[in-house]
C-alpha positions in Angstrom: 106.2 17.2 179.9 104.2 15.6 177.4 103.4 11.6 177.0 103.6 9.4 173.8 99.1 9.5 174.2 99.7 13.8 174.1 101.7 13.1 171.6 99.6 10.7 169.0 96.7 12.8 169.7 98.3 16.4 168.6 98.5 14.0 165.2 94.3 13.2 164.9 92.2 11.1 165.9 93.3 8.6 163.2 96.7 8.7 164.8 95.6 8.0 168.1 93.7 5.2 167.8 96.8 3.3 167.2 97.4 3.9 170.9 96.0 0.3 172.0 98.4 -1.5 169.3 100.6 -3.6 169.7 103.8 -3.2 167.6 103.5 -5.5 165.4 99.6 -4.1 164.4 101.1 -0.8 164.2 103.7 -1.9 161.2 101.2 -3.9 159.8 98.6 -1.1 159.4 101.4 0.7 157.9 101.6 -1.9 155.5 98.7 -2.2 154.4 98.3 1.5 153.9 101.3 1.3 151.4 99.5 -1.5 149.3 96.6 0.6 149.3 98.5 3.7 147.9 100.2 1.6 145.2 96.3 0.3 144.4 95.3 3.8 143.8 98.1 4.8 142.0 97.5 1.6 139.8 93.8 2.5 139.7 94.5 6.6 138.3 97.1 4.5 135.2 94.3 2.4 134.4 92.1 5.5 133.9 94.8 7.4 131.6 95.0 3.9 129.7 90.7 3.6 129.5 90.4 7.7 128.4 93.2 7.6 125.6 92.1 4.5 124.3 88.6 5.7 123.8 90.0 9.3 122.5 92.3 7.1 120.0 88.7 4.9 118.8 87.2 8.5 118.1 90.7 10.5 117.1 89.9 10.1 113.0 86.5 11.2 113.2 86.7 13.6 115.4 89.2 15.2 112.6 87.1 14.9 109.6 84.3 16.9 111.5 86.5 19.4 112.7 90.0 19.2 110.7 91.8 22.4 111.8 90.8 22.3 115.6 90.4 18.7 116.4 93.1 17.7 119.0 94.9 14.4 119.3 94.0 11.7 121.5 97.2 12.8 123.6 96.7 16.2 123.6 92.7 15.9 124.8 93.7 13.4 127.4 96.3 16.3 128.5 93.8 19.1 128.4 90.9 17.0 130.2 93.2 15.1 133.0 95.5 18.2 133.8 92.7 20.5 135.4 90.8 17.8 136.7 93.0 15.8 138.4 95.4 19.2 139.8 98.2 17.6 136.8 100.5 20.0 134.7 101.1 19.0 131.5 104.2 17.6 131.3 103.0 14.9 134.4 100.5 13.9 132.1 102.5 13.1 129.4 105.0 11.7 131.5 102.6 9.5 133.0 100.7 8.3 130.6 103.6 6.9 128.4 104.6 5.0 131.7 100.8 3.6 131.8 100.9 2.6 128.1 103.9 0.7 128.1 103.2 -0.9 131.0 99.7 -2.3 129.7 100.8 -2.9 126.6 104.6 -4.6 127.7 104.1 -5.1 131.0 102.4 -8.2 131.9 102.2 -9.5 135.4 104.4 -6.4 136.3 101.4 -4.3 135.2 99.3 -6.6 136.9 101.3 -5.9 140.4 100.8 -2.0 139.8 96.9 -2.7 139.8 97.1 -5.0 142.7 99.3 -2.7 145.1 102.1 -4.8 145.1 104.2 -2.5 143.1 104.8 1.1 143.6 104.3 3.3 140.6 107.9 4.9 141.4 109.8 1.6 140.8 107.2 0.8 138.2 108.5 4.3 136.2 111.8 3.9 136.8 111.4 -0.1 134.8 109.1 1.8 131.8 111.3 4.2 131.4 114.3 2.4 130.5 113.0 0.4 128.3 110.9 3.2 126.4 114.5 5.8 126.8 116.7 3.3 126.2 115.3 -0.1 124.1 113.2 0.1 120.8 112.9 -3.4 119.3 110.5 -5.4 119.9 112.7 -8.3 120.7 115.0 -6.1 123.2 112.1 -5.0 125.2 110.9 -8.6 125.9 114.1 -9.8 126.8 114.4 -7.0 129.6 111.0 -7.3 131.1 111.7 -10.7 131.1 115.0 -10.2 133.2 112.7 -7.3 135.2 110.1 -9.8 135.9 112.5 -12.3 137.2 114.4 -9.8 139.5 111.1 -8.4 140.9 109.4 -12.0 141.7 112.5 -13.1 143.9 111.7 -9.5 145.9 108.2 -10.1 146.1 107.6 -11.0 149.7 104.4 -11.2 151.9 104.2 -11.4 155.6 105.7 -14.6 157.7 102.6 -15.6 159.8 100.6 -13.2 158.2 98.5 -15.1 155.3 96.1 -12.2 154.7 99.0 -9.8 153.9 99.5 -8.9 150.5 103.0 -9.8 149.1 104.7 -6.7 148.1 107.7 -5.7 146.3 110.4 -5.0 148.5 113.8 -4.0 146.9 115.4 -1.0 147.3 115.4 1.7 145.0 118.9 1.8 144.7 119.0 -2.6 144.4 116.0 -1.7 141.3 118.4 0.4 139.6 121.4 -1.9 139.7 119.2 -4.7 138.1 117.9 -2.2 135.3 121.5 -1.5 134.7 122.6 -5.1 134.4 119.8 -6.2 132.2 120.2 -3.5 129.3 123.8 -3.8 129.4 123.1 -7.8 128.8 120.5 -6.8 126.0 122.5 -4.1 124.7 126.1 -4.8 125.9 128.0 -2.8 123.0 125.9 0.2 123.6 126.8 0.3 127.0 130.5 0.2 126.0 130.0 3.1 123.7 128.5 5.1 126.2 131.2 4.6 128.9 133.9 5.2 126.2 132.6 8.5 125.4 131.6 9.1 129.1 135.7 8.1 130.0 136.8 10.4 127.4 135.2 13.6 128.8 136.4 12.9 131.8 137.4 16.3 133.9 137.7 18.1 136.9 136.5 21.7 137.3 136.0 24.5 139.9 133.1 26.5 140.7 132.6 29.2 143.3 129.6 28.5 145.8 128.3 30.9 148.3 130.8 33.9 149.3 134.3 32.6 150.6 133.5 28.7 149.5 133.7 26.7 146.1 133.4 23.2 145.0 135.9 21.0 143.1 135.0 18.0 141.6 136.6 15.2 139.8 135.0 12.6 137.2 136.5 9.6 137.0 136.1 5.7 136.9 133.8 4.4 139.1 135.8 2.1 141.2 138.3 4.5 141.0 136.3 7.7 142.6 134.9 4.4 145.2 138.4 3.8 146.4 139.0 7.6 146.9 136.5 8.4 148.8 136.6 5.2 150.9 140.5 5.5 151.5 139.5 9.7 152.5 136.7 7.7 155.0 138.7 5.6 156.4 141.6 8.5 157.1 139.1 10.8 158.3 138.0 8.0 160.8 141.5 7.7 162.3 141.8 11.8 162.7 138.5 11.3 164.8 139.8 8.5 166.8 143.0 9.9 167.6 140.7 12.9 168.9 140.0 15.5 166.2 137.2 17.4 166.8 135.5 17.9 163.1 133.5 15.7 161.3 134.1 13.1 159.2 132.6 15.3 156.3 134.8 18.0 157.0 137.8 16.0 157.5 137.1 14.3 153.9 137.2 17.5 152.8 140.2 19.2 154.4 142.2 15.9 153.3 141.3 15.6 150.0 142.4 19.5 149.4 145.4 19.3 151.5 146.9 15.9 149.1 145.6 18.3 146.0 147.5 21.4 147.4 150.5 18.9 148.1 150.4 19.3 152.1 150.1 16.5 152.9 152.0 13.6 150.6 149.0 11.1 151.1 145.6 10.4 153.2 147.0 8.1 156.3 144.8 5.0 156.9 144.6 2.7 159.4 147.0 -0.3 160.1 143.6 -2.8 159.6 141.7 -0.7 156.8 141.4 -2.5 153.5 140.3 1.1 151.2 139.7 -1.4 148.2 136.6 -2.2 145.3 135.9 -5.5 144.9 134.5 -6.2 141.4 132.9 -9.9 140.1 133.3 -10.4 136.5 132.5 -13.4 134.7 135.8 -15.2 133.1 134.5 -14.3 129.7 134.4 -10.7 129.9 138.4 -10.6 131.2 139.1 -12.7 128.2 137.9 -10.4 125.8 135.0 -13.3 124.5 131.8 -11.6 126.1 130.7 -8.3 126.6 128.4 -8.8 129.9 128.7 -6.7 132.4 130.8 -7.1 135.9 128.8 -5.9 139.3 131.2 -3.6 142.5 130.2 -4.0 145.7 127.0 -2.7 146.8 125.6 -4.0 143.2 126.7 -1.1 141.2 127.1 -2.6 137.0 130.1 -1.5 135.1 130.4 -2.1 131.6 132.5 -5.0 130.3 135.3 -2.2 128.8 135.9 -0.9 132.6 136.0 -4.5 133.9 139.0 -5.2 131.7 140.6 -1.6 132.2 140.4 -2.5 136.3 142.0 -6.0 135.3 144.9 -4.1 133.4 145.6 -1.9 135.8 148.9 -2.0 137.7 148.2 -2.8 141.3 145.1 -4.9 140.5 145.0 -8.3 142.4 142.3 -11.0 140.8 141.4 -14.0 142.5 140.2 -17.4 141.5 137.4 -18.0 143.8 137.5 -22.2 144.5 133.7 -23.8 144.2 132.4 -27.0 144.9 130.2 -29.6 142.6 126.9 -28.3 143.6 128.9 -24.2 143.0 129.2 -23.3 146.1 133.0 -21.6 147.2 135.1 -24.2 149.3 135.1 -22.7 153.2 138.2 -21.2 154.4 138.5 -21.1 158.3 140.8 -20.1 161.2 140.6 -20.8 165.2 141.4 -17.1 165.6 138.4 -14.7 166.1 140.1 -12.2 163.6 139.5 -13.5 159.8 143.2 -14.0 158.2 143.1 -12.0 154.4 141.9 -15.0 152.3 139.0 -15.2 154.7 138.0 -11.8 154.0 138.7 -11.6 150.5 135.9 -14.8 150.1 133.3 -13.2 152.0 133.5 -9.7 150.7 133.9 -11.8 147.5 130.6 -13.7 147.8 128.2 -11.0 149.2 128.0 -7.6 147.7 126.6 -6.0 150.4 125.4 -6.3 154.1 123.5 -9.1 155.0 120.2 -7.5 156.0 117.6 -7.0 153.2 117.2 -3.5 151.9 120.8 -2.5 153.3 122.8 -1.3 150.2 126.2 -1.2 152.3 128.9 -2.4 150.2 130.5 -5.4 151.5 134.2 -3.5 151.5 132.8 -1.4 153.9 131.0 -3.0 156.4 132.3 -5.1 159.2 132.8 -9.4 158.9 129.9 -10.8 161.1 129.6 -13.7 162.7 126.2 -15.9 162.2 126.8 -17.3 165.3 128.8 -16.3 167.7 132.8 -16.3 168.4 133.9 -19.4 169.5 130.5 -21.2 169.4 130.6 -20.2 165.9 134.0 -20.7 164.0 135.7 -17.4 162.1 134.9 -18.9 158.3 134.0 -18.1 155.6 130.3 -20.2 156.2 129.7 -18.2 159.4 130.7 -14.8 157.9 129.3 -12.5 156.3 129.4 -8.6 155.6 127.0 -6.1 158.3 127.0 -2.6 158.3 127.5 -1.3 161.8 124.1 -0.2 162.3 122.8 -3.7 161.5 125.6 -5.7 163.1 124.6 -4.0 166.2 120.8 -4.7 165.5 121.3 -8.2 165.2 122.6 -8.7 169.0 119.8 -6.4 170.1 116.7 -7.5 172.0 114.6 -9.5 170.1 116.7 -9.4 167.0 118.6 -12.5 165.6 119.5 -15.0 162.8 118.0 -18.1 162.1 118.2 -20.8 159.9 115.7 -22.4 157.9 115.2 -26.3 157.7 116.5 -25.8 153.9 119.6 -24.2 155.3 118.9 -20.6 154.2 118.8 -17.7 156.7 116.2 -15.8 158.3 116.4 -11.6 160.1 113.9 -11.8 162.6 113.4 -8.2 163.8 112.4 -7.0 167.4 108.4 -6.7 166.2 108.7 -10.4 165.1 109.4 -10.2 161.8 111.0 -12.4 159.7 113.1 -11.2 156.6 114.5 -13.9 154.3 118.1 -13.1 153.6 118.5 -14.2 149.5 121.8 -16.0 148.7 123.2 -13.6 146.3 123.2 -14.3 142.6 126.4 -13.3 141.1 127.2 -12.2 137.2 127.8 -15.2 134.8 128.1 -15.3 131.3 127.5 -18.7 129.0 129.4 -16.6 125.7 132.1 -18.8 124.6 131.7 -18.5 121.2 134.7 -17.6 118.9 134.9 -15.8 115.8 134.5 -19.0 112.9 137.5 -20.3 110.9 137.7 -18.5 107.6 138.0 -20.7 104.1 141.8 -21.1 105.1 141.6 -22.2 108.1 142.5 -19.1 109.8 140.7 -16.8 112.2 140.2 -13.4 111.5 143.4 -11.2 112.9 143.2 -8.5 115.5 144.0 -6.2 112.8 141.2 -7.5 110.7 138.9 -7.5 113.3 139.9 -4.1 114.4 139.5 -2.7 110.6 135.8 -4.1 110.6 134.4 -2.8 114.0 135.7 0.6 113.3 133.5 0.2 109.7 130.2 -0.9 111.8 130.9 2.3 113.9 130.8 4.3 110.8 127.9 3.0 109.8 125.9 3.0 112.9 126.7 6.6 112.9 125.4 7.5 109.4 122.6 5.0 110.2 121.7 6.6 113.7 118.2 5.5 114.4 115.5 7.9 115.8 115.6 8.7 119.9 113.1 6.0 120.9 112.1 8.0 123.9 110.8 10.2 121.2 108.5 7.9 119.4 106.8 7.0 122.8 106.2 11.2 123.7 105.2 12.5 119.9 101.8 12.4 118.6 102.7 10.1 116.5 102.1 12.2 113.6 105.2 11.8 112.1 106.3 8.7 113.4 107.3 5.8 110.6 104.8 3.4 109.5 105.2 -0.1 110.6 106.1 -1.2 106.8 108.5 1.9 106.6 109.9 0.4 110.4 110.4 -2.8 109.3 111.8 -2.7 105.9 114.3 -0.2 107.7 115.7 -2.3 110.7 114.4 -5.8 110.3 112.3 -5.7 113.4 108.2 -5.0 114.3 107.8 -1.7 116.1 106.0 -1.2 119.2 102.8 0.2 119.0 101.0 2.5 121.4 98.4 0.8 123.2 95.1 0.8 121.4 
């Protein structure tokens, strides 16, 4: 039988001397071996940035002593990186648009990468969108502006820990949502354009998979393919409770094709399950006045033309949420330990997911929690929020709990000490109330009017249809348009590659 020593030691000699640590060192170490990894990775950018640069300075003499063989400064910082550094091609290219943008448009969010506070993976995923999807000047500021903002707030260091390096420490998943949200508030009509054709290819199809199996699959609506698999959950949940023997995968599956092949009429759920979406939209967008986007639980952005198709749909339930003078909603409460329906319909309402950081658990899934315990701690909507049952267990655990801050915020102290601030969440607002002006005579324009001109733009966008901007970022630039030729075209400076 081996011991947890055996064990460390069959990993190296590296490994084992974390024997003598405590906990807390071990996670530490751990931590600072992340930052250092992000360092590197920042470091290897900053070489791809310094050899291009100085392959650019050279580019147009190296051509006119050598004009049929004379290679780009791309396509020598391809050939020289790619066998030296173990790189295929296409990585190069890949990563060295990702290190140009970033120097050129990236500011302080550069500055992390260099520093080892942000990883290059999160740091790609930010470049990309802007380079893929943005391609005015103007546009690209106002996202890394919104980027810059999201990251800072999830920019932590280490409570009691002044010598650890603060580090960015959002999910993947909570990085993508924000990318989302901010082009859809730089580009909102895009967005709707996209899920309009997106809706209107909708399908289902059928494939065969290995010998006797096949896959079906259905592509709908987001909040509508949400609520079908969380309703198809929740009934495979009771089947297991009432003692079925197979998964809850396989029971999602068997029920889903037995309401398809009409054996069963629908999916049975339990008396106390809620299979719902919840969806925050600012006022605005319902109106028809602003196009900014709404957010479902767990953070996932839908564009402002799904928001108002959920709010037309029959069966949809919308609630005013009630808020105080400094915007905070009025508390709800009950002496019972169960939460009535208004209770839950705040909370779920006000958190979009469960309360521990870096848990991306929508709040209509997870379980209410109390902050402090039922009855010391009254069944409202102050001392509830949403936990996934992993962390709702976690926080009664040894040397887990809550605490509050003297400024009233909360605090996830884990079983190694930690401390994790929980964030109040931010939810989607818009500030659009503007209104089409009053014509000569007094009128507004008419829907049909309005209708008639939109439909004119959208023929001329098409005929106008600007070049793939992902493309001007992974050419050679050869044939790319001059900055005159750029700006007499669409009004607006073009980005140039870092030089």
């Amino acid at each position: 039988m081996s011991t947890y020593g055996d064990e460390l030691a069959r990993l190296g000699p590296q490994t084992g001397a974390l024997h003598g640590l405590s906990d807390r060192a071990v996670l530490l170490a751990g931590r600072r071996a992340r930052t250092a990894e992000n360092r590197a990775n920042g470091e290897r950018w900053l070489c791809f940035v310094e050899f291009y640069r100085r392959r650019l300075a050279s580019e147009e003499a190296r051509r006119e002593a050598s004009p049929h063989f004379a290679l780009t400064a791309r396509q020598e910082t391809v050939v020289e990186i790619g066998s030296l550094w173990g790189l295929d091609a296409s990585r190069v290219r890949k990563e060295l648009n990702v290190a140009l943008f970033l120097s050129q448009c990236g500011g302080e969010i550069w500055q992390w990468c260099l520093a080892g506070q942000l990883d290059g993976y999160r740091a790609t995923l930010i470049a990309d969108a802007a380079r893929h999807k943005l391609d005015l000047a103007t546009e690209v500021t106002s996202f890394m502006t919104q980027m810059l903002k999201f990251l800072r707030k999830h920019l932590t260091g280490v409570d009691g820990e002044p010598a650890a390096e603060p580090l960015v420490t959002c999910t993947v998943r909570q990085l993508r949502n924000a990318i989302d949200y901010a082009i859809r508030k730089v580009r909102p009509a895009q967005a709707d354009e996209e899920f309009r054709k997106a809706y209107a290819a909708r399908t289902a199809s059928a494939r065969d998979d290995v010998p006797g199996m096949g896959w079906f699959a259905i592509n709908g609506t987001i909040d509508q393919v949400r609520l079908a698999d969380h309703r198809l959950t929740l009934a495979a949940r009771r089947c297991r409770a009432q003692g079925d023997e197979r998964t809850t995968a396989q029971l999602k599956a068997d029920l889903a094709l037995d309401l398809l092949t009409g054996k069963e009429p629908a999916a049975p759920v339990p008396a106390y399950a809620r299979p719902i979406v919840n969806l925050t939209v600012p006022i605005q967008t319902v109106m028809g006045i602003s196009d900014d986007p709404g957010v479902l639980s767990g953070g996932t952005v839908v564009p402002a033309s799904l928001a108002r198709m959920i709010a037309q749909r029959p069966g949809s339930t919308w609630h005013r949420m009630l808020t105080d003078e400094a915007g905070h909603l009025v508390e709800l409460s009950t002496k019972t330990y169960q939460p009535t329906e208004a209770i839950w319909q705040h909370v779920v309402a006000e958190h979009d997911t469960c309360f521990r950081p870096g848990c991306d658990t929508p709040s209509t899934e997870a379980d209410l929690d109390h902050r402090v315990a039922w009855p010391r701690g009254a069944t409202s909507t102050v001392n509830l929020w949403p936990g996934c049952r992993t962390d709702h267990r976690a926080k009664h655990g040894p040397g887990f709990c809550i605490e509050q801050a003297s400024d009233g915020s909360f605090v996830f102290r884990t079983g190694a000490g930690f401390r994790h601030p929980i964030e109040r969440v931010v939810h989607p607002t818009s500030d659009d109330f503007s209104w089409p002006e009053l014509g000569p005579d007094g009128f507004q324009f008419t829907a049909t009017e309005m209708r008639t001109a939109i439909e004119g733009m959208r023929d001329w966008q098409d005929l106008m249809r600007r070049r793939a901007p992902e493309l001007y970022w992974e050419d050679d630039f050869d044939d790319a348009l001059t900055e005159d030729e750029w700006a007499a075209l669409y009004g607006q400076p073009v980005l140039e590659p870092a030089v």
